[in-house]
C-alpha positions as CSV (number, residue, x, y, z in Angstrom):
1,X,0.0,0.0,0.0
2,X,1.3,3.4,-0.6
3,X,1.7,6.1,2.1
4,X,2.5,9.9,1.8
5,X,5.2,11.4,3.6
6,X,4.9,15.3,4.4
7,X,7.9,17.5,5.6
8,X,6.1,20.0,8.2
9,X,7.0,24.0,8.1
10,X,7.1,25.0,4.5
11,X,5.0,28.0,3.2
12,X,2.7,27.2,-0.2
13,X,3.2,30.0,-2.8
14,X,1.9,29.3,-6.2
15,X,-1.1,27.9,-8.4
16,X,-3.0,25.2,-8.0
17,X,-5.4,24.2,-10.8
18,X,-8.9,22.6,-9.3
19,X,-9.9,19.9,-11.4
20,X,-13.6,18.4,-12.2
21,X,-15.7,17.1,-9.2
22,X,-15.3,13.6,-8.7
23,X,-19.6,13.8,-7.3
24,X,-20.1,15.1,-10.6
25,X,-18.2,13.3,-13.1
26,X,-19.5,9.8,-11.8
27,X,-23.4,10.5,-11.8
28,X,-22.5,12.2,-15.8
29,X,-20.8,8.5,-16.8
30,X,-23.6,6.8,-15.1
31,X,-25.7,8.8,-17.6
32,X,-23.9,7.6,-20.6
33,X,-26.1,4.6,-20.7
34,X,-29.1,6.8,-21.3
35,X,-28.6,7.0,-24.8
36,X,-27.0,5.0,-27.4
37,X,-24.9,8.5,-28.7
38,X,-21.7,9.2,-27.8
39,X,-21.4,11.0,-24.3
40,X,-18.1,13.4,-24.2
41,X,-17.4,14.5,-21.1
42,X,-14.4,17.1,-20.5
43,X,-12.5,18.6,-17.3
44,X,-12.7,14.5,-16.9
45,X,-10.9,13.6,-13.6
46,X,-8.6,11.0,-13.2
47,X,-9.4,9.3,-10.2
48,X,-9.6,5.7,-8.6
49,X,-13.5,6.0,-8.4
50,X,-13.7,7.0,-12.1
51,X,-11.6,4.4,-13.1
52,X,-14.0,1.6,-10.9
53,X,-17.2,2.9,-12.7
54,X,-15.8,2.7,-15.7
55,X,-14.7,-0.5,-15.8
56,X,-18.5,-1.5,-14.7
57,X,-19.7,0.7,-17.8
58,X,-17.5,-1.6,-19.7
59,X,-18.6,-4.6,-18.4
60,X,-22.4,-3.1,-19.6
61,X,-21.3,-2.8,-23.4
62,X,-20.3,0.8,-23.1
63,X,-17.2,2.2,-24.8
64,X,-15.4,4.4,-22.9
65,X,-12.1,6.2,-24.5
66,X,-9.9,8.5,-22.6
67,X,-7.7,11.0,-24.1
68,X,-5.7,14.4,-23.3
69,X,-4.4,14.6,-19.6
70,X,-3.7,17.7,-17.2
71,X,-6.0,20.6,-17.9
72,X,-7.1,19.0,-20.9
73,X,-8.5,15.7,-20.2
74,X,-11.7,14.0,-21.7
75,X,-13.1,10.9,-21.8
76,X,-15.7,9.8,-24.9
77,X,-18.3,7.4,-23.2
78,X,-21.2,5.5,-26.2
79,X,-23.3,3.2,-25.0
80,X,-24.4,2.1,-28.8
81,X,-25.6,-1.2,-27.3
82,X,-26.2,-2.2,-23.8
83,X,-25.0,-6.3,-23.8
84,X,-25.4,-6.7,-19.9
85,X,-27.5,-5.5,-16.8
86,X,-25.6,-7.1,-14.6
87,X,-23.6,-4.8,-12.3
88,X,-21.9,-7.7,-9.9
89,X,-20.9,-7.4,-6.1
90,X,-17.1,-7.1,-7.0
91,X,-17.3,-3.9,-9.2
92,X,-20.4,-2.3,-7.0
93,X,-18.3,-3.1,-3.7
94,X,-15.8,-0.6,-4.6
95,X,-17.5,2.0,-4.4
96,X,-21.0,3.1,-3.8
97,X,-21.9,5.5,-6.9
98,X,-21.9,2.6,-8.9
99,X,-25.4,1.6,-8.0
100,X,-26.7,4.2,-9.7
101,X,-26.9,2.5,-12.9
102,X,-29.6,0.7,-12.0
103,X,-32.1,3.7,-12.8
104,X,-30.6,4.9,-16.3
105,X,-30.3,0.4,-17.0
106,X,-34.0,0.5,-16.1
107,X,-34.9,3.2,-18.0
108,X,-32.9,2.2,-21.3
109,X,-33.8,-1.8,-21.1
110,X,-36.2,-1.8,-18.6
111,X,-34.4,-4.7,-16.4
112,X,-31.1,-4.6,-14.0
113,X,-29.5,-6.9,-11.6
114,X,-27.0,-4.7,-9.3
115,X,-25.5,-5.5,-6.4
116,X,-26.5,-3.5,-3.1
117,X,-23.1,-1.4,-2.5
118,X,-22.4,-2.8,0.9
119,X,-21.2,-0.9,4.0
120,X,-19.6,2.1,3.9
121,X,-17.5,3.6,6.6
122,X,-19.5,6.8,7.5
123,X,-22.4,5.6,8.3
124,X,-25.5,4.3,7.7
125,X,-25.9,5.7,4.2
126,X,-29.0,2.9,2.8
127,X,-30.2,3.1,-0.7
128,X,-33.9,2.3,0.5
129,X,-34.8,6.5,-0.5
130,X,-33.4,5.0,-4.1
131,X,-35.5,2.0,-4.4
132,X,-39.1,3.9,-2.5
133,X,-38.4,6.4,-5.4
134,X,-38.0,3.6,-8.2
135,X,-41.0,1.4,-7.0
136,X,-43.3,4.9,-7.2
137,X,-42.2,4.7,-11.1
138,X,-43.5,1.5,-11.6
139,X,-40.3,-0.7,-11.3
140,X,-41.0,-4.1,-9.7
141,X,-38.2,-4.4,-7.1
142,X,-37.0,-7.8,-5.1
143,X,-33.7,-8.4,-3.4
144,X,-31.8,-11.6,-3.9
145,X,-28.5,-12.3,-1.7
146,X,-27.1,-9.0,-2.1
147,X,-28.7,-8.2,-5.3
148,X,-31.7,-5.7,-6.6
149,X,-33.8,-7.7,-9.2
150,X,-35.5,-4.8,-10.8
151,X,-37.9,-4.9,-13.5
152,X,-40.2,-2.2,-15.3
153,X,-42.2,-4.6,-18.0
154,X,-44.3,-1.7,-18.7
155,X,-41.6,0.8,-19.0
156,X,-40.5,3.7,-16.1
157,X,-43.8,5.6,-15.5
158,X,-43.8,9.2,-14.4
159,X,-44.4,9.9,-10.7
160,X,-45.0,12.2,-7.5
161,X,-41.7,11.6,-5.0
162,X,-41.6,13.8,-1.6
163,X,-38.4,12.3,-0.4
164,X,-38.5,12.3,3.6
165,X,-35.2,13.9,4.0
166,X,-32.5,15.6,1.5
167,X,-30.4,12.8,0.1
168,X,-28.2,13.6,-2.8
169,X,-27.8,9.6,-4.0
170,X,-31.4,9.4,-4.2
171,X,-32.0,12.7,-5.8
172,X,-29.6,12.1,-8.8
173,X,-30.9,8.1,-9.2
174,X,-34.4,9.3,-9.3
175,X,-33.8,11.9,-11.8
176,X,-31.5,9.6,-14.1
177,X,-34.4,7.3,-14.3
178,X,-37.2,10.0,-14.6
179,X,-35.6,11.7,-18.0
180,X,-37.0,8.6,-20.2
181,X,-40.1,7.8,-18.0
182,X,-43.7,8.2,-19.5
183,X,-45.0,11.3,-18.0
184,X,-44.2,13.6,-15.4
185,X,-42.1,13.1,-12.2
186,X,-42.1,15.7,-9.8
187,X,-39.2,15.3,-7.2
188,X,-40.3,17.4,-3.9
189,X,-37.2,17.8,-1.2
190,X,-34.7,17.2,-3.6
191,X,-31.1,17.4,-3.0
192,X,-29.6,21.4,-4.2
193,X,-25.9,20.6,-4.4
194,X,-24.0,22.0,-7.4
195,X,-22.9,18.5,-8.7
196,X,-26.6,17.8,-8.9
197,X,-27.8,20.6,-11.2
198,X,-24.8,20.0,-13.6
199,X,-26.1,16.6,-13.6
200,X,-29.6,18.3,-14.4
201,X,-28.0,20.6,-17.2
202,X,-26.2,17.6,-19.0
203,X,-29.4,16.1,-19.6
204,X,-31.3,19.2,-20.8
205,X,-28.5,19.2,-23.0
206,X,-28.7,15.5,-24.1
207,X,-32.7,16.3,-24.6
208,X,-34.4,16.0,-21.0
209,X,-36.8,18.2,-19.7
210,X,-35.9,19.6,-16.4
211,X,-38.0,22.2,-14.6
212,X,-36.7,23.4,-11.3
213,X,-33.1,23.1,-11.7
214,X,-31.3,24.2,-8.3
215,X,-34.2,24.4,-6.1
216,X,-35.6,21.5,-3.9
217,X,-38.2,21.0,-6.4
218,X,-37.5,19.5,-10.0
219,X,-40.3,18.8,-12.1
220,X,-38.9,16.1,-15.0
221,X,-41.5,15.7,-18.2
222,X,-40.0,12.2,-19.7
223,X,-38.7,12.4,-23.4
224,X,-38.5,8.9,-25.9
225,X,-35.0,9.0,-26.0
226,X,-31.9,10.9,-25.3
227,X,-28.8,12.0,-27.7
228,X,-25.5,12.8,-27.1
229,X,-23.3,16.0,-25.9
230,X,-20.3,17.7,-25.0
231,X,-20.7,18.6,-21.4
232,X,-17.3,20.0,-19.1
233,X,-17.6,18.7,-15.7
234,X,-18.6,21.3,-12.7
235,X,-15.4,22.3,-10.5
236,X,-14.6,20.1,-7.5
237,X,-15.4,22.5,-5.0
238,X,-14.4,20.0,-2.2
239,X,-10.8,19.7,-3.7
240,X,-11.3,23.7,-4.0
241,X,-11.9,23.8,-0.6
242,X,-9.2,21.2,0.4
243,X,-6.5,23.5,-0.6
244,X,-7.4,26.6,0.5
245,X,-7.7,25.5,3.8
246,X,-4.3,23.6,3.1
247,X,-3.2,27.0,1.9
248,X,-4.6,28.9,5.2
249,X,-3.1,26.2,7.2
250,X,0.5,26.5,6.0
251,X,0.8,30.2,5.7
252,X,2.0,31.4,2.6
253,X,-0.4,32.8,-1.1
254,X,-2.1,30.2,-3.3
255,X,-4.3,30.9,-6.5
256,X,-6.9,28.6,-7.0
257,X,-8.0,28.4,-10.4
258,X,-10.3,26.6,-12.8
259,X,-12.6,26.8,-10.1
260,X,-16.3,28.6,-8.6
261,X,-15.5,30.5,-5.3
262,X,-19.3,30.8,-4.9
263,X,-19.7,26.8,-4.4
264,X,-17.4,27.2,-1.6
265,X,-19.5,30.1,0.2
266,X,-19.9,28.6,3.6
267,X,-16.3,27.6,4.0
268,X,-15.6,31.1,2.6
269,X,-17.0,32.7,5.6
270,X,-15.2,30.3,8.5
271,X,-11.7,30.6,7.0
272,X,-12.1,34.6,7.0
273,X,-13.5,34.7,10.3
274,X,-10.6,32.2,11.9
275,X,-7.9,35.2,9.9
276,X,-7.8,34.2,6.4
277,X,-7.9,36.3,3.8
278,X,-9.7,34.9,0.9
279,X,-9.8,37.2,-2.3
280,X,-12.3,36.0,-5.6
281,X,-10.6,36.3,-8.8
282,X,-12.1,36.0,-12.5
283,X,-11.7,31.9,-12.5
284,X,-10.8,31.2,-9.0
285,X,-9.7,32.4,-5.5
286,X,-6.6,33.7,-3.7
287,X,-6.1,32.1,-0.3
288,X,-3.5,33.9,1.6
289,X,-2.2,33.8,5.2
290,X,0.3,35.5,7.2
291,X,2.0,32.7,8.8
292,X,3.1,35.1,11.8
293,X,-0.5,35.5,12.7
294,X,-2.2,32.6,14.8
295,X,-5.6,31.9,13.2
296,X,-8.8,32.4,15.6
297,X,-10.9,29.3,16.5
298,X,-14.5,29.4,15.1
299,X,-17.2,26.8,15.3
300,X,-19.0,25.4,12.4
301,X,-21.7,22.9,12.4
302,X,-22.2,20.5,8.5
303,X,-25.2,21.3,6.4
304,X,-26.7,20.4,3.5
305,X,-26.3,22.6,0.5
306,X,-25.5,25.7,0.6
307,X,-24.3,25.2,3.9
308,X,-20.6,24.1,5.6
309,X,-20.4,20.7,3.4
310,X,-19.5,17.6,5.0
311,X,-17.2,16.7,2.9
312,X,-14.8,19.9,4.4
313,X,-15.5,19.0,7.8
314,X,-12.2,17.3,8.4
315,X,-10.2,19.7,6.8
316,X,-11.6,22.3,8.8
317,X,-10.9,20.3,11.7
318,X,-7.3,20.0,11.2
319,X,-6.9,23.8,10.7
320,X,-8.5,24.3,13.8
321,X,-6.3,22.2,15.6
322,X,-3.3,25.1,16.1
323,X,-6.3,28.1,15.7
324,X,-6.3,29.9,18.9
325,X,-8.9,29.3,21.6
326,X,-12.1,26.3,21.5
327,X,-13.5,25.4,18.6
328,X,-16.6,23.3,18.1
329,X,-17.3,21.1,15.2
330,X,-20.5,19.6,14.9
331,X,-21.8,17.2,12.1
332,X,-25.2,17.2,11.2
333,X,-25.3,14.5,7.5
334,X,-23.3,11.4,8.8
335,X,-23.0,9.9,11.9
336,X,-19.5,8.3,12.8
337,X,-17.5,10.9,11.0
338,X,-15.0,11.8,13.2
339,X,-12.5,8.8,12.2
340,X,-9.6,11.6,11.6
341,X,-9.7,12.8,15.2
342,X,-7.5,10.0,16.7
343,X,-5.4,10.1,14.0
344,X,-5.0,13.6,14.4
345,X,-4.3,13.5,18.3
346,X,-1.6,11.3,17.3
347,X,-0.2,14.6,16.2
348,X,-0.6,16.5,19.4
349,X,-4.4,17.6,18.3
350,X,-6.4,18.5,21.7
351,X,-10.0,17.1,20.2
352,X,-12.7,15.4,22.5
353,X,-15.6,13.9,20.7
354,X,-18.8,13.4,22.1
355,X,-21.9,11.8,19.8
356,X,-22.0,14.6,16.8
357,X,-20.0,16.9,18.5
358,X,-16.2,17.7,18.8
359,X,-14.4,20.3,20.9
360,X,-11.0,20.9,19.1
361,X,-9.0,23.1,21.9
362,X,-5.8,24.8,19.8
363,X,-2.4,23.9,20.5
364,X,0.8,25.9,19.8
365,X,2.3,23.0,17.7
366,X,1.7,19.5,16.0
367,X,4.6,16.6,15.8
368,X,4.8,14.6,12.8
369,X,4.2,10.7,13.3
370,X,2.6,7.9,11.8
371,X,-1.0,8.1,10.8
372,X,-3.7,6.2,9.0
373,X,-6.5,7.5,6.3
374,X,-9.6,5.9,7.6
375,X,-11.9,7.5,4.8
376,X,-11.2,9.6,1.8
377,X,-11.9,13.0,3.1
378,X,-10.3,12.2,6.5
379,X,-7.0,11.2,4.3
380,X,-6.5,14.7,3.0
381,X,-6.7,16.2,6.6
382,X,-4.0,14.8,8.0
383,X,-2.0,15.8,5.1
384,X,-3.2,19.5,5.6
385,X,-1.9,18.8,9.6
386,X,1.4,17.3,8.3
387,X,1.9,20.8,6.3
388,X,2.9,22.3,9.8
389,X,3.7,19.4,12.4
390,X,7.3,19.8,13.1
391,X,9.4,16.7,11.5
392,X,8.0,14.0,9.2
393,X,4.1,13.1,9.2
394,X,3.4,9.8,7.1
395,X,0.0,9.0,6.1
396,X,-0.9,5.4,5.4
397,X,-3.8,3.7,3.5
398,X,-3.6,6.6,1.0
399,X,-5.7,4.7,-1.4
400,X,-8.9,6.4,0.2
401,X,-7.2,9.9,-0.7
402,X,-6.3,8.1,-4.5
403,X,-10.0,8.2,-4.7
404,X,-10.8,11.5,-4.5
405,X,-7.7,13.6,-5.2
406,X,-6.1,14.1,-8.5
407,X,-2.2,14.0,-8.2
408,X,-2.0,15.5,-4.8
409,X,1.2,15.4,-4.1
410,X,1.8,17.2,-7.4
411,X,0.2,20.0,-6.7
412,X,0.9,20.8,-3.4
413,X,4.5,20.2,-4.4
414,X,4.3,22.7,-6.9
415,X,3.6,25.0,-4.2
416,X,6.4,24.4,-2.5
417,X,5.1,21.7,0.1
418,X,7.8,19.1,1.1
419,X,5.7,15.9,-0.3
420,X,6.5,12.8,-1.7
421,X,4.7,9.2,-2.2
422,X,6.6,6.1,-0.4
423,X,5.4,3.3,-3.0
424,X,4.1,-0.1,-1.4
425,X,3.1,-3.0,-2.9
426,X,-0.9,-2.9,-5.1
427,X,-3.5,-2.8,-3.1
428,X,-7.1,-3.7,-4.8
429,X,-9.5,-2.5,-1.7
């Protein structure tokens, strides 16, 4: 398995280049199979997830062809024919977006087998909001070891869905399905995250007919079929967010471009409060900290869209943990995601957790040891906490950050951060 080893106490000056959002780009390939035209898809990350789902696609009958890399990477995805709709256990396991091709393999063929995606470490996460909102369309649903057995022998029928809470999953596999059904699906409480209405515009631009786009109410009028398009994936403004607080942790001025400041909002606000200044610029942001100056502690408490995402919570976290004064971070979406704060006590972090609550109390300074990725987003903050722990900091188990993070070490490198990868042997997780 491959670690990262950080070098603690180097400023970051320099450009970092955001690339597509990995939440985006694997609901677009999942949408491939809508249509039997060929699906480009640029701004195309590079990432162990993308690289899982589409070797599933494959295994479906879909071509996918990658070309270009850096700033200019695309991959061409044509689902002329579907020969299978059998998604099995080994490729869903892997990672849990690849259920959703059971919707657009339902609407297209109208029959799937796909495995349920079994646990995931953050919690509960069930795909029964996925199936409630299939079986309203008409889909005939029974599970089989493991499996969804799903059949719609009259074809996907139009329908009203008021989910009982905001779930993105659902959301997007509901609306993937609803583009070809017969009739009108209204989606009430639906999910407002960016990734979701690029999603939404892909398939306007592919044919659909999508009302609502952006609000917690999409109203979906089925089409017959679907062509194809050109469609840029949306920012990642999670990776976006990574590194400016990986910026605002290690002092220094990074640009941030190729990405949407205003997807990052709620982050915005905490990092500027804590002492950061964060400027917006015509394609980006510049993140820029006196290292001199001891950031200020602030709470934040995880929201859905548009407030402090999740999927920052960790990151935040570890900048907190040399901030001056109490901070309190509470998490609100997933129980059980606090896996990074033992790791990051291993570093001399002063965090006590209790339920969905953590009190990180600043120290004056971290000490690089040896710590463990539990999850992908807790991976990346203990690489923002190695940036300024005094000595060596290696991170283990970095496949969970190879998921999400498109040549890290790269780009933090480039900024002058003291980062390289210690190869291990394979791993296949």
């Amino acid at each position: 398995m491959d670690s990262i080893a950080i070098q603690g106490g180097a400023r970051l000056n320099g450009t970092i280049p955001v690339s597509g959002a990995k939440n985006s780009a694997l609901k677009l390939m999942a949408a491939s199979i809508l249509t039997d035209q060929p699906l480009r898809l640029t701004n195309m990350p590079r990432l162990a997830d993308t690289k899982f789902l589409g070797r599933l696609l494959r295994e479906l009958g879909v071509e996918v062809t990658e070309n270009g890399h850096g700033e200019e990477q695309e991959t061409l995805f044509h689902a002329a024919r579907i020969e299978s709709t059998f998604a099995p256990y080994d490729l869903v396991r892997q990672m849990r977006a690849s259920f959703n091709v059971l919707g657009p393999l339902l609407a297209r063929t109208g029959e799937a087998k796909v495995s349920l995606p079994g646990g995931c470490t953050i919690g509960a996460r069930p795909v029964d909001l996925h199936l409630q909102a299939l079986t309203a369309m008409g889909v005939e649903i029974e599970l089989d070891e493991g499996y969804v057995i799903a059949r719609a022998p009259k074809g996907l029928k139009g329908a009203e869905i008021e989910f009982p809470f905001v779930s993105v999953g659902a959301t997007e596999h509901a609306l993937l399905a609803a583009v070809l059904a017969d009739g009108v699906t209204v989606l009430k409480k639906a999910a407002r995250e960016p990734e979701i209405g690029d999603l939404a515009r892909c398939l306007v631009a592919m044919g659909a007919k999508v009302e609502g786009i952006d609000t917690d109410e999409l109203v979906i009028t089925g089409v017959a079929s679907l062509g194809g398009t050109e469609w840029p994936v949306i920012a990642d403004r999670i990776e976006m967010g990574s590194y400016a607080v990986a910026a605002a942790m290690a002092g220094g001025e990074v640009r941030l471009t190729r990405a949407r400041p205003e997807l990052m909002q709620a982050l915005t606000e905490k990092m500027v409060e804590a002492g950061v200044e964060v400027t917006p610029t015509a394609d980006g942001v510049i993140v820029k900290r006196d290292p001199a100056q001891r950031l200020k502690a602030v709470n934040v408490a995880t929201e859905v869209y548009p407030g402090f995402a999740t999927d920052l919570q960790a990151q935040f976290m570890a900048l907190m943990t040399t901030a001056e004064g109490d901070s309190v971070i509470h998490e609100n979406i997933f129980e059980n995601r606090f896996m990074h704060a033992p790791e990051l006590a291993r570093l001399g972090a002063d965090i006590s957790v209790h339920a969905g609550e953590a009190v990180v109390r600043g120290v004056e300074v971290l000490h690089g040891a040896q710590v463990m990725a539990t999850d992908l987003r807790a991976s990346v903050s203990l690489v923002i906490a190695g940036l300024v722990a005094e000595g060596e900091t290696t991170v283990g188990r970095v496949y969970h950050l190879d998921r999400g993070f498109e040549r890290l070490e790269e780009k933090l490198g480039a900024c002058g951060a003291q980062i390289r990868r210690i190869k291990g042997e394979d791993h296949e997780h």
